[in-house]
C-alpha positions as CSV (number, residue, x, y, z in Angstrom):
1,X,0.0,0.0,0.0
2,X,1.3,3.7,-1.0
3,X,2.5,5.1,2.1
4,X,1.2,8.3,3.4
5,X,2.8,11.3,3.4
6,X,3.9,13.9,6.0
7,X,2.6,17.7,5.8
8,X,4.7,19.6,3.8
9,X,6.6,16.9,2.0
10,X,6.4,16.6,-1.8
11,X,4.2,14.3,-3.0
12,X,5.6,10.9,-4.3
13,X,6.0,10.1,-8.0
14,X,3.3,8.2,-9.3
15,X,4.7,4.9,-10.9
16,X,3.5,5.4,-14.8
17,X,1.8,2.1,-14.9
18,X,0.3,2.5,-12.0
19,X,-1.2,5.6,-12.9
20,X,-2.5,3.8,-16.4
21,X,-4.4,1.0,-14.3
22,X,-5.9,3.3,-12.2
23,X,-7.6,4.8,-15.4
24,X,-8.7,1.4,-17.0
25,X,-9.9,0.8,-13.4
26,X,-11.9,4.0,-13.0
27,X,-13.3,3.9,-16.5
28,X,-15.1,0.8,-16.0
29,X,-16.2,1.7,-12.3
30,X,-17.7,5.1,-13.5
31,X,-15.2,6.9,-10.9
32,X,-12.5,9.7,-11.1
33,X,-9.0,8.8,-10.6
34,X,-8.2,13.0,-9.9
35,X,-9.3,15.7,-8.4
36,X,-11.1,15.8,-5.0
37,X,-12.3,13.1,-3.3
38,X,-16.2,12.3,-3.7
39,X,-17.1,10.7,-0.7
40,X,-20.5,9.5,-1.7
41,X,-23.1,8.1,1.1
42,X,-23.7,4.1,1.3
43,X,-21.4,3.7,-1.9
44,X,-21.4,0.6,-3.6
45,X,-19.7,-2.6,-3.2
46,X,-17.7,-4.1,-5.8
47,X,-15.4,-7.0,-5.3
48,X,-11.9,-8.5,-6.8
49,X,-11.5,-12.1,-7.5
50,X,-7.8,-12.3,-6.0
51,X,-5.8,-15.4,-6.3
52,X,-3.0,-13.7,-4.8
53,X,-0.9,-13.9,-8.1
54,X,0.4,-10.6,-9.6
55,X,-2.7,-9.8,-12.1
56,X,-5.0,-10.4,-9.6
57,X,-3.3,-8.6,-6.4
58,X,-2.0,-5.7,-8.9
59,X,-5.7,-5.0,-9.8
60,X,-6.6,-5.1,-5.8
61,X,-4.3,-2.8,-4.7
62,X,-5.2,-0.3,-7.3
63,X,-8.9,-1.3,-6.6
64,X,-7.6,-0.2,-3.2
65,X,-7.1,3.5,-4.1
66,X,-10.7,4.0,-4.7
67,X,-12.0,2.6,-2.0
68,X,-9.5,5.6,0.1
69,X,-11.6,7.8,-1.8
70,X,-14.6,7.2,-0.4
71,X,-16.3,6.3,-4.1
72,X,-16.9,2.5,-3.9
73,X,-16.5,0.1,-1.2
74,X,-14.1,-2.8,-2.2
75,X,-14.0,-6.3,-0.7
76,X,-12.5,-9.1,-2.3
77,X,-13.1,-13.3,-2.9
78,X,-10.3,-15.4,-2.6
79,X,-10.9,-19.2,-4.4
80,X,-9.3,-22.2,-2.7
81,X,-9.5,-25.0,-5.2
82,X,-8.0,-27.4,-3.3
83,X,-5.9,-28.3,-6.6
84,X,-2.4,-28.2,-4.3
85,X,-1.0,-29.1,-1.5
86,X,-1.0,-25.9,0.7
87,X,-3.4,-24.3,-1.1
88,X,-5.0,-23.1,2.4
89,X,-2.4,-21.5,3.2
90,X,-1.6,-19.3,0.2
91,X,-5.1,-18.4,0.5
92,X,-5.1,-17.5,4.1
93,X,-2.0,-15.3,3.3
94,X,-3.7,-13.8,0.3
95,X,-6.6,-12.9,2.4
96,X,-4.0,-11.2,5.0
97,X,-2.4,-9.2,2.3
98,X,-5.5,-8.4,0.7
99,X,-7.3,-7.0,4.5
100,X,-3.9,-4.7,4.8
101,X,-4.3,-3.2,1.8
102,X,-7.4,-2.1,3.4
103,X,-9.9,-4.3,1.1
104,X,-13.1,-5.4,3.4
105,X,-15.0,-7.5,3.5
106,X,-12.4,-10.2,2.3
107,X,-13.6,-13.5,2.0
108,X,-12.3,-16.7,1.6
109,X,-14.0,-20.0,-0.8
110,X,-13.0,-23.0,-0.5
111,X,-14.6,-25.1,-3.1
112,X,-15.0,-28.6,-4.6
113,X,-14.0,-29.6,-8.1
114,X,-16.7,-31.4,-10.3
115,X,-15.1,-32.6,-12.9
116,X,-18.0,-34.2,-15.0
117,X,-15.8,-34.9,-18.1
118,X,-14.9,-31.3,-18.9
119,X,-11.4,-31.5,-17.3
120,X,-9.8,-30.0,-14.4
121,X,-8.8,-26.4,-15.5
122,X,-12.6,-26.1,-16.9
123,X,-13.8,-27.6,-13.9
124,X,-11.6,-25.0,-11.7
125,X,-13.3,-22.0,-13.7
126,X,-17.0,-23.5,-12.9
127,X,-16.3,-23.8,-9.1
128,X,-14.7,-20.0,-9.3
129,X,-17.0,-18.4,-11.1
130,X,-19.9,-20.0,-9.1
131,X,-18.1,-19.4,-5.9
132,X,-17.2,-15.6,-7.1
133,X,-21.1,-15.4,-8.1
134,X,-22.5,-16.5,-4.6
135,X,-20.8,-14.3,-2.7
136,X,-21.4,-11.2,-4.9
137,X,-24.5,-12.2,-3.9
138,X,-24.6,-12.7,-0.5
139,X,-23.2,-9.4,0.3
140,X,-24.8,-7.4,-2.8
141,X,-22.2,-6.9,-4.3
142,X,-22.4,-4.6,-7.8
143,X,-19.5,-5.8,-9.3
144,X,-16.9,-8.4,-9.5
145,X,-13.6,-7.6,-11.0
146,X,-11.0,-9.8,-12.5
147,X,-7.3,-9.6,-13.4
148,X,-7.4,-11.1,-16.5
149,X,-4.5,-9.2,-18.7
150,X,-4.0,-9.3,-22.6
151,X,-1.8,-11.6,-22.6
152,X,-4.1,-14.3,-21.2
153,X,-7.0,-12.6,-24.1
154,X,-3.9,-13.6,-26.4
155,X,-3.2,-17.1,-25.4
156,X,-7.2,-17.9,-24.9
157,X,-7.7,-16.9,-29.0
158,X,-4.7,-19.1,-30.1
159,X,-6.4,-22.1,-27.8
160,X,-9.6,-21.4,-29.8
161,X,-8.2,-21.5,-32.8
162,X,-6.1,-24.6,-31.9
163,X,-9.4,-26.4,-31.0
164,X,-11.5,-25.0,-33.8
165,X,-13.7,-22.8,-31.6
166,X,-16.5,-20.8,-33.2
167,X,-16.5,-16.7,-32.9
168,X,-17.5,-16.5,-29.5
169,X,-14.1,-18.3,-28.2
170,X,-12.5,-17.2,-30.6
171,X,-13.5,-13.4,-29.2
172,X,-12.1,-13.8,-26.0
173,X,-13.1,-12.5,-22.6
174,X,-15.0,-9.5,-22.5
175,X,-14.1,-6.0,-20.9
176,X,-17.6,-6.3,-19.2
177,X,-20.1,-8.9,-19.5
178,X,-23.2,-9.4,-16.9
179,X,-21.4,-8.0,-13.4
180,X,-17.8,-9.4,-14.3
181,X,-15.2,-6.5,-15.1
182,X,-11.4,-6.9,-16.5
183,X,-10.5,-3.9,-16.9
184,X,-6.8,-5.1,-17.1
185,X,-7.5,-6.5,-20.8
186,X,-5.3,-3.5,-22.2
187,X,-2.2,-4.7,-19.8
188,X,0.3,-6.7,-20.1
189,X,1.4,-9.3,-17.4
190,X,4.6,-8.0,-17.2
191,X,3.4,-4.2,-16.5
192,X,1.3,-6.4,-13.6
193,X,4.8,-7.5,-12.7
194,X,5.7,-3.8,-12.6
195,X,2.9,-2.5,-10.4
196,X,3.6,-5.0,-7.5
197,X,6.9,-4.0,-7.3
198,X,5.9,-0.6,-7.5
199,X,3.3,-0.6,-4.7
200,X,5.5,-3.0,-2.5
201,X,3.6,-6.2,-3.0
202,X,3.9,-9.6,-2.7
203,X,2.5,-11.8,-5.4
204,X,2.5,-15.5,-4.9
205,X,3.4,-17.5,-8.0
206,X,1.7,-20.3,-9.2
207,X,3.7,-23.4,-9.9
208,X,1.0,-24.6,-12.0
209,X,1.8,-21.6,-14.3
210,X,5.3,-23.5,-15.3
211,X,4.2,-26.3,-15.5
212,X,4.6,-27.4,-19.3
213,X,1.2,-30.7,-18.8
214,X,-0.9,-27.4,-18.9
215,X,-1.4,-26.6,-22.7
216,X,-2.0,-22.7,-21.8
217,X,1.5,-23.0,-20.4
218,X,3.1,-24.4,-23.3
219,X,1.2,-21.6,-25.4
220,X,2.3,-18.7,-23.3
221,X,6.0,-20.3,-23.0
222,X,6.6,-21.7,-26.5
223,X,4.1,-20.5,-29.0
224,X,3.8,-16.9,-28.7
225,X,7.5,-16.2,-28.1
226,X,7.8,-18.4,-31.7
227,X,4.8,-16.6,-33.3
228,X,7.1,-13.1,-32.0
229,X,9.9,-14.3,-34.1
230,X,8.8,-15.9,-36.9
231,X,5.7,-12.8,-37.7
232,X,7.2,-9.9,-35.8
233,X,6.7,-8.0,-32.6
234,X,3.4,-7.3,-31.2
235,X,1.7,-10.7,-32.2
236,X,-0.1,-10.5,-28.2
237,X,-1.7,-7.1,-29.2
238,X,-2.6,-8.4,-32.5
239,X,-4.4,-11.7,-31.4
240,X,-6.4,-9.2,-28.9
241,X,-7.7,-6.6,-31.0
242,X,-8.7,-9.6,-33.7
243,X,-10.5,-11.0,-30.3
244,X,-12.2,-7.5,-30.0
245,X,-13.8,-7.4,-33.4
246,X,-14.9,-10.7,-33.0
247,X,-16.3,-9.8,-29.5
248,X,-19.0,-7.2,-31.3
249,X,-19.6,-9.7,-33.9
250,X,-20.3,-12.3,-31.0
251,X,-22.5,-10.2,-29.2
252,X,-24.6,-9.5,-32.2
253,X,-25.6,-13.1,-32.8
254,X,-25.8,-13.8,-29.1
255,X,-28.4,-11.3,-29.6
256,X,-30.4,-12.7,-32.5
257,X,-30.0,-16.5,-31.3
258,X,-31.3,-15.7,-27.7
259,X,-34.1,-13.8,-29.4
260,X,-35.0,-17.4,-31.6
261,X,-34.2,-19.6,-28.4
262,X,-37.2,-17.3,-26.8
263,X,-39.6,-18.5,-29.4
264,X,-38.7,-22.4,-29.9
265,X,-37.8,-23.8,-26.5
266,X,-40.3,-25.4,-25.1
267,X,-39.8,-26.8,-21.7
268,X,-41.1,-30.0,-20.2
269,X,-41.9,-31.0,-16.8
270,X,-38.6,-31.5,-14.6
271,X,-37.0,-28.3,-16.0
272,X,-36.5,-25.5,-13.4
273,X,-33.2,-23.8,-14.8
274,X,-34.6,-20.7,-16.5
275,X,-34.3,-18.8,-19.5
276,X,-30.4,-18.7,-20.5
277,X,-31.4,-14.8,-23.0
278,X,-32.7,-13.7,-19.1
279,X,-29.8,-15.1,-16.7
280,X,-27.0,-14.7,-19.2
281,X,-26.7,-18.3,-20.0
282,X,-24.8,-19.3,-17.4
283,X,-26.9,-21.8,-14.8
284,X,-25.3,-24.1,-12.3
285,X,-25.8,-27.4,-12.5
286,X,-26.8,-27.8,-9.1
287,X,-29.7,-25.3,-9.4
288,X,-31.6,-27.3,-12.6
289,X,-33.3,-30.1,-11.9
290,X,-33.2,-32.8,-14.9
291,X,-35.7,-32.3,-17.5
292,X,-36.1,-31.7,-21.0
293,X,-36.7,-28.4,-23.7
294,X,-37.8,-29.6,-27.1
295,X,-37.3,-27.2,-30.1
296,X,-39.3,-27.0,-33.1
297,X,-36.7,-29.1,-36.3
298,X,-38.5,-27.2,-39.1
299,X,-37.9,-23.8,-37.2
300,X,-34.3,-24.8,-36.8
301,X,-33.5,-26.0,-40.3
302,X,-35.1,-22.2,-40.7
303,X,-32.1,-20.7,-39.4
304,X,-28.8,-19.3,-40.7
305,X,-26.2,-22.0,-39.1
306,X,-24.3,-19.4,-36.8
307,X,-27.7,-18.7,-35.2
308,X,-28.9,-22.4,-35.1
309,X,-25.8,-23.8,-33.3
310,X,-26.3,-21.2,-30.5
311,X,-29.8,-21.9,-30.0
312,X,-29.1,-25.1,-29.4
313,X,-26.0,-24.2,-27.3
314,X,-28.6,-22.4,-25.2
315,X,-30.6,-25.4,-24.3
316,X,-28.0,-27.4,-23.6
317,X,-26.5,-24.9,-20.6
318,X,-30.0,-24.2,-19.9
319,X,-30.4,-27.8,-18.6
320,X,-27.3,-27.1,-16.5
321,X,-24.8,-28.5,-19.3
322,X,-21.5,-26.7,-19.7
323,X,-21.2,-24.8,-23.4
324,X,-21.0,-27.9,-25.7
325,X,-18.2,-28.4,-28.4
326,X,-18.7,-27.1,-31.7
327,X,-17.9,-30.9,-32.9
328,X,-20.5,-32.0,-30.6
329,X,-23.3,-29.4,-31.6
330,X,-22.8,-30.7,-35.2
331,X,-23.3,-34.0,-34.6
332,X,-26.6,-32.8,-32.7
333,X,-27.4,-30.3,-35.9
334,X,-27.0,-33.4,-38.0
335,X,-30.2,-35.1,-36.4
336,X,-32.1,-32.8,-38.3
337,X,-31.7,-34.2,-41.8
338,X,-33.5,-37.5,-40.3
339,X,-31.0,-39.6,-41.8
340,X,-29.9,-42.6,-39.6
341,X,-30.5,-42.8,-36.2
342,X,-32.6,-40.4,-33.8
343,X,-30.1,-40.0,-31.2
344,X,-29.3,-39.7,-28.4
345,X,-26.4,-37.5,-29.3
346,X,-23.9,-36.9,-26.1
347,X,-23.4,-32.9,-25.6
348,X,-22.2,-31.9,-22.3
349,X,-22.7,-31.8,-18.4
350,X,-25.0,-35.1,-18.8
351,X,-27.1,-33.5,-21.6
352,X,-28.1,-35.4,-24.6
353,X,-30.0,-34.6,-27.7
354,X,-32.4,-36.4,-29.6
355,X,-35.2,-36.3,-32.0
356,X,-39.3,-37.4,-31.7
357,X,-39.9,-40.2,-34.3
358,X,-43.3,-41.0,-35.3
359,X,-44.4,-43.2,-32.8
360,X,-43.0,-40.9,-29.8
361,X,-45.2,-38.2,-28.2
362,X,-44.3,-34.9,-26.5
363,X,-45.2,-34.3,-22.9
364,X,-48.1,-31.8,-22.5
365,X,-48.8,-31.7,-26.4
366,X,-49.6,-35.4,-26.9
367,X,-48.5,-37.6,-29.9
368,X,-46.5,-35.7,-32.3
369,X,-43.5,-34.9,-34.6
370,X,-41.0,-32.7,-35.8
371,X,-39.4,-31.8,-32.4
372,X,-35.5,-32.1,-31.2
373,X,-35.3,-32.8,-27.7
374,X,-32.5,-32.0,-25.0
375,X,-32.2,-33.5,-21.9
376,X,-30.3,-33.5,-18.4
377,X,-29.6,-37.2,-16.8
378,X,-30.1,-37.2,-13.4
């Protein structure tokens, strides 16, 4: 934390970098990073995801200097995963870092990993985000901000392009989507580097960052630096701003296919999750109980392809499945030519797709035909 300063003693340099996070902070909080303080009555109460590594604690300590201000309140959520041995620990001592930088509330998650065939790093993001999420919750929270930096946008569009991802991966992380904020998309992991040192921190590093099993490891430590050489300087900057362009473009037919999921899905008995267009498409598995949505096959051979794979992308984390593969959603798309067999057709998250033949009926609208069908195992 900046130390204060005696009367009548000049006023400390601020560090550059520092000075530029405050302003990517302060433009997405809606609050001045000059001038006079603005102590504002019952101001709200955003949080940071902190893992204690340098992105994350950088963006908490310069979270920090707004909450001095009196402009915003700012607490912070600190994710044990349980994935290492002392991984209480270097939360504890996160937490302790975190509470003398002057961030309050600060809590601490610990949570369990559910694997269900999606892998442990993709497991790891569930359990955060659903544990960031609750606790937003609990203390009403208006914001939760993560450290994500442009070299992580960087490496996350070369992993969707190495897994032939569709436009929404292939876009990134947003800047802002539902109450998530990274405002640190424009930095670079080493200027996060720079603004610990600066402010006198003390990041803990993740050995799992080194360790070459990971593929985002190898892509940060062996592609990227090869891309440098072999294209020229500034491939990181250029793989984000292509991720930005796609972002729009992603958002646009987000739009239009949560506007066509509204109309088709129809949802049977046993389904309790919610419409994805209304809660952001993002619902636990935990919180849906198993049951089916069944979506009209002539109104989805109606749609342009980039608007049919979403809607059925929507059903599928609708019944509590994670977002399915495009490989997957093909083979799903492919039961509407009614060629071979009816299904099912494994998505993900224990959700399965099928189509009505003739001698099937659909609950609540008796015998009939023409319908695809998701559904959640138990």
């Amino acid at each position: 934390m900046e130390p204060e300063l005696a009367a009548g003693h000049p006023r400390r340099r601020l560090d550059p970098t520092v000075g530029k996070a405050r302003a990517m902070v302060g433009n997405l909080l809606g609050v001045k990073t000059t001038g006079k303080n603005r102590v504002v009555e019952n101001p709200p109460l955003v949080l940071v995801g902190c893992s204690g590594g340098p992105d994350s604690l950088a963006l908490a300590a310069v979270c920090a200097f707004f909450a001095r201000r009196g402009e915003v309140r700012v607490g912070a959520v600190v994710v044990d995963h349980q994935m290492q041995n002392g991984s209480a620990e270097v939360a504890r001592a996160t937490a302790a870092q975190l509470r003398s930088l002057g961030l309050d509330p600060v809590v601490v998650r610990t949570v369990d990993l559910d694997d269900d065939g999606v892998g442990p790093e993709a497991a790891a993001r569930a359990a955060r985000f659903a544990a960031l999420e609750a606790t937003a919750r609990e203390l009403g929270a208006r914001n939760v901000l993560l450290g994500h930096t442009l070299d992580d946008q960087a490496e996350s569009v070369l992993l969707g392009l190495a897994r032939g991802s569709g436009t929404r991966s292939l876009a990134g992380m947003r800047e802002r989507r539902g109450m998530h904020l990274r405002p640190f998309l424009g930095l670079r992991r080493d200027e996060t580097l720079a603004i610990c040192e600066a402010l006198g921190l003390a990041p803990w590093h993740d050995p799992a960052n080194q360790d070459p099993a990971y593929l985002r490891v190898r892509v940060r430590a062996n592609v990227i630096p090869f891309l440098g050489r072999e294209l020229g300087p500034g491939i990181a900057e250029s793989l984000a701003r292509s991720a930005s362009i796609l972002g729009h473009d992603a958002d646009c037919l987000d739009q239009l296919a949560a506007v066509e999921y509204g109309k088709l899905a129809e949802r049977n008995a046993g389904s309790e999750a919610g419409n994805p267009a209304e809660n952001g498409a993002k619902t636990s598995a935990a919180n849906s109980a198993p049951g089916e949505i069944a979506l009209s096959e002539e109104a989805l051979r109606g749609l342009p392809p980039a608007l049919r794979m979403r809607v059925l992308a929507l059903a599928a984390v609708e019944l509590g499945g994670v977002q399915p593969s495009l490989e997957r959603l093909g083979s799903a798309e492919n039961l509407l030519a009614r060629q071979g067999s009816a299904g099912p057709v494994q998505l993900a998250g224990k959700v399965s797709a099928y189509r009505i033949s003739r001698s099937q009926g659909v609950p609540q609208e008796g015998r009939s035909y023409g319908k695809l069908v998701l559904r959640r195992s138990p």
